[in-house]
C-alpha positions in Angstrom: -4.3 -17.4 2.0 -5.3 -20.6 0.0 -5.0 -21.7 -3.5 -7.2 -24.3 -4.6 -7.6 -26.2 -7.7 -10.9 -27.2 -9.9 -11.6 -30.0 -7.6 -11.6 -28.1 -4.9 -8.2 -29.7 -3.8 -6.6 -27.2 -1.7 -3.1 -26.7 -3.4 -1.1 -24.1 -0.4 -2.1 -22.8 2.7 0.1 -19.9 4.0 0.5 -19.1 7.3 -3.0 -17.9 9.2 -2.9 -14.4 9.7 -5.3 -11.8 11.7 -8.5 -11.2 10.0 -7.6 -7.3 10.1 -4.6 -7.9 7.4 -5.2 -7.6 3.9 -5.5 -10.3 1.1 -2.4 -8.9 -0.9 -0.2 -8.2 2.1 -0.6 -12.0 3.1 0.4 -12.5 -0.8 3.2 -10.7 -0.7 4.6 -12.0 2.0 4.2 -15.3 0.6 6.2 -14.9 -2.4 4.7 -17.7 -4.1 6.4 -19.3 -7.1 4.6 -21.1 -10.2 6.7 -24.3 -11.7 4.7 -24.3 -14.8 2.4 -21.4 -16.2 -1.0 -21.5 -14.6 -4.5 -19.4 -14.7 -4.7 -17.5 -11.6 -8.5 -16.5 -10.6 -8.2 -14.2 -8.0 -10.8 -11.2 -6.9 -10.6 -7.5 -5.9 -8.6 -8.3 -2.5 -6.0 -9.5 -4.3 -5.8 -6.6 -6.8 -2.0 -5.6 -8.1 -0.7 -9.3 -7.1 0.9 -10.9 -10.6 3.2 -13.5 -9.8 5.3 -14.7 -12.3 4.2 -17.3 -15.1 0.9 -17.0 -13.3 -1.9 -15.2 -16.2 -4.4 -13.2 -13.5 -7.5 -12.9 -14.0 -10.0 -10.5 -12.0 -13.4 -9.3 -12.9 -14.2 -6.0 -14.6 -14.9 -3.6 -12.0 -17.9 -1.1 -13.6 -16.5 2.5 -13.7 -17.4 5.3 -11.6 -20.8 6.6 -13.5 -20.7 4.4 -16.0 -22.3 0.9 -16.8 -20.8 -2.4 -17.7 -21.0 -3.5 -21.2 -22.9 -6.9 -22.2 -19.7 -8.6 -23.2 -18.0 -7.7 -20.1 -20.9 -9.0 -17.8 -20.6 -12.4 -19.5 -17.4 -12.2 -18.9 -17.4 -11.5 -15.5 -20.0 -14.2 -15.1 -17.9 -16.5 -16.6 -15.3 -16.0 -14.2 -17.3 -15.9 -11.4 -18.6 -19.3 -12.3 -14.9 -20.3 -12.1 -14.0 -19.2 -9.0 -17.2 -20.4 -7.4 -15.5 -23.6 -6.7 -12.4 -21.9 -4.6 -15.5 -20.5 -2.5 -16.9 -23.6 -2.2 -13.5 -25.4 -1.1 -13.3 -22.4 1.6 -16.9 -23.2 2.5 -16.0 -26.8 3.2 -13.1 -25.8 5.4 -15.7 -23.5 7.8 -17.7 -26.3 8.3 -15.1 -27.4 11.2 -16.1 -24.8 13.5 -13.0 -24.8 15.4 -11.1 -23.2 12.0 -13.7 -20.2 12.3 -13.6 -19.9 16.3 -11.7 -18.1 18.2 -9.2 -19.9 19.5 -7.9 -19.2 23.2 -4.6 -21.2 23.4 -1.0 -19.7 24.3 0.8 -22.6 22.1 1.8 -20.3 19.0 1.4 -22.5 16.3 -2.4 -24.1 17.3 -4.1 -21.6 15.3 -2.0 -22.8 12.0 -2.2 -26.4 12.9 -6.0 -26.5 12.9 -5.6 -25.2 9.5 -3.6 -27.6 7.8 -5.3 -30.4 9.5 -9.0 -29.3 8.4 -7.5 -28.8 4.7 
Protein backbone atom coordinates (compact mmCIF):
# COMPACT_ATOMS: atom_id res chain seq x y z
CA UNK A 1 0.00 0.00 0.00
CA UNK A 2 1.13 3.57 -0.98
CA UNK A 3 -0.09 6.99 -0.27
CA UNK A 4 0.88 9.55 -2.65
CA UNK A 5 0.49 13.20 -2.73
CA UNK A 6 -0.76 15.71 -5.81
CA UNK A 7 2.70 15.71 -7.14
CA UNK A 8 2.88 12.37 -7.35
CA UNK A 9 5.38 12.31 -4.40
CA UNK A 10 5.03 9.07 -2.78
CA UNK A 11 4.24 9.89 0.92
CA UNK A 12 4.37 5.86 2.71
CA UNK A 13 5.03 2.66 1.49
CA UNK A 14 3.95 -0.22 3.73
CA UNK A 15 5.45 -3.31 3.79
CA UNK A 16 4.96 -5.40 0.19
CA UNK A 17 2.54 -8.00 0.62
CA UNK A 18 1.33 -11.02 -1.75
CA UNK A 19 -0.78 -9.92 -4.54
CA UNK A 20 -3.63 -12.44 -3.23
CA UNK A 21 -4.18 -10.10 0.08
CA UNK A 22 -6.63 -7.46 0.06
CA UNK A 23 -6.23 -3.60 -0.13
CA UNK A 24 -7.98 -3.00 3.37
CA UNK A 25 -6.29 -5.94 5.16
CA UNK A 26 -2.85 -4.35 4.20
CA UNK A 27 -4.60 -0.99 5.64
CA UNK A 28 -5.42 -2.35 8.65
CA UNK A 29 -2.50 -3.78 9.43
CA UNK A 30 -0.83 -0.58 8.81
CA UNK A 31 -2.54 1.46 11.35
CA UNK A 32 -1.70 4.61 9.76
CA UNK A 33 -1.94 7.81 11.71
CA UNK A 34 -2.74 11.44 10.21
CA UNK A 35 -0.76 14.46 12.14
CA UNK A 36 -3.00 17.01 10.64
CA UNK A 37 -6.53 16.51 8.90
CA UNK A 38 -6.05 15.42 5.30
CA UNK A 39 -8.48 14.41 2.12
CA UNK A 40 -8.11 10.84 1.73
CA UNK A 41 -9.02 9.59 -2.02
CA UNK A 42 -9.21 6.10 -1.82
CA UNK A 43 -11.39 3.53 -4.19
CA UNK A 44 -13.63 0.40 -3.74
CA UNK A 45 -10.54 -1.86 -2.39
CA UNK A 46 -10.23 0.14 0.29
CA UNK A 47 -13.92 0.37 1.19
CA UNK A 48 -14.76 0.61 5.28
CA UNK A 49 -11.08 2.00 5.92
CA UNK A 50 -11.59 5.65 7.85
CA UNK A 51 -8.64 6.56 9.72
CA UNK A 52 -8.80 9.15 11.92
CA UNK A 53 -8.65 13.00 11.00
CA UNK A 54 -8.52 11.53 7.53
CA UNK A 55 -12.16 12.86 5.41
CA UNK A 56 -12.52 9.66 2.84
CA UNK A 57 -13.70 9.96 -0.09
CA UNK A 58 -14.84 7.04 -2.54
CA UNK A 59 -16.92 7.22 -5.66
CA UNK A 60 -20.70 6.51 -5.71
CA UNK A 61 -21.09 3.05 -6.55
CA UNK A 62 -24.51 2.85 -8.95
CA UNK A 63 -27.18 0.72 -7.18
CA UNK A 64 -28.19 -2.67 -7.98
CA UNK A 65 -31.03 -1.79 -10.94
CA UNK A 66 -30.77 1.53 -10.64
CA UNK A 67 -28.86 4.38 -12.51
CA UNK A 68 -26.55 7.09 -11.31
CA UNK A 69 -27.87 10.50 -11.13
CA UNK A 70 -26.15 13.47 -13.23
CA UNK A 71 -24.82 15.11 -10.18
CA UNK A 72 -23.33 12.04 -8.86
CA UNK A 73 -21.46 11.19 -12.24
CA UNK A 74 -19.81 14.56 -12.03
CA UNK A 75 -18.97 13.87 -9.02
CA UNK A 76 -17.56 10.76 -9.38
CA UNK A 77 -15.62 12.21 -12.34
CA UNK A 78 -14.40 14.68 -10.35
CA UNK A 79 -12.86 12.41 -8.06
CA UNK A 80 -11.61 10.26 -10.45
CA UNK A 81 -9.75 13.15 -12.03
CA UNK A 82 -8.17 13.36 -8.52
CA UNK A 83 -7.00 10.28 -7.98
CA UNK A 84 -5.74 9.85 -11.49
CA UNK A 85 -2.44 11.16 -10.35
CA UNK A 86 -1.97 8.31 -7.44
CA UNK A 87 -2.34 5.98 -10.59
CA UNK A 88 -0.09 7.72 -12.39
CA UNK A 89 2.63 7.83 -9.45
CA UNK A 90 1.95 3.88 -9.34
CA UNK A 91 2.46 3.76 -13.04
CA UNK A 92 5.87 5.40 -12.75
CA UNK A 93 6.96 2.93 -10.14
CA UNK A 94 6.15 -0.27 -12.74
CA UNK A 95 8.23 1.20 -15.17
CA UNK A 96 11.22 -0.55 -13.17
CA UNK A 97 10.47 -3.95 -14.18
CA UNK A 98 12.13 -5.57 -11.45
CA UNK A 99 9.24 -4.02 -8.84
CA UNK A 100 6.63 -5.95 -11.07
CA UNK A 101 8.71 -9.24 -11.57
CA UNK A 102 8.89 -11.91 -9.77
CA UNK A 103 11.51 -11.95 -7.78
CA UNK A 104 13.46 -15.41 -6.96
CA UNK A 105 15.71 -14.43 -3.96
CA UNK A 106 15.80 -16.21 -0.36
CA UNK A 107 17.06 -12.86 1.32
CA UNK A 108 13.62 -11.90 3.06
CA UNK A 109 13.65 -8.39 2.83
CA UNK A 110 14.75 -7.95 -1.20
CA UNK A 111 11.32 -7.86 -2.29
CA UNK A 112 10.68 -4.61 0.07
CA UNK A 113 13.95 -3.08 -0.67
CA UNK A 114 13.30 -2.91 -4.38
CA UNK A 115 10.35 -0.97 -3.32
CA UNK A 116 11.53 1.73 -1.35
CA UNK A 117 14.45 2.15 -3.59
CA UNK A 118 12.26 2.59 -6.93
CA UNK A 119 9.96 5.07 -4.89
Amino acid sequence: MLLAGANKKILYLSQTYEGSVHDKKIADEAEIEFEETIELLQDSGFQGFEPEKANVEMPVKKPKGKELTDGQKQENKRKASQRVVVEHAIGQLKVWRIVKDKIRSCRHKLRDEVMLIAC
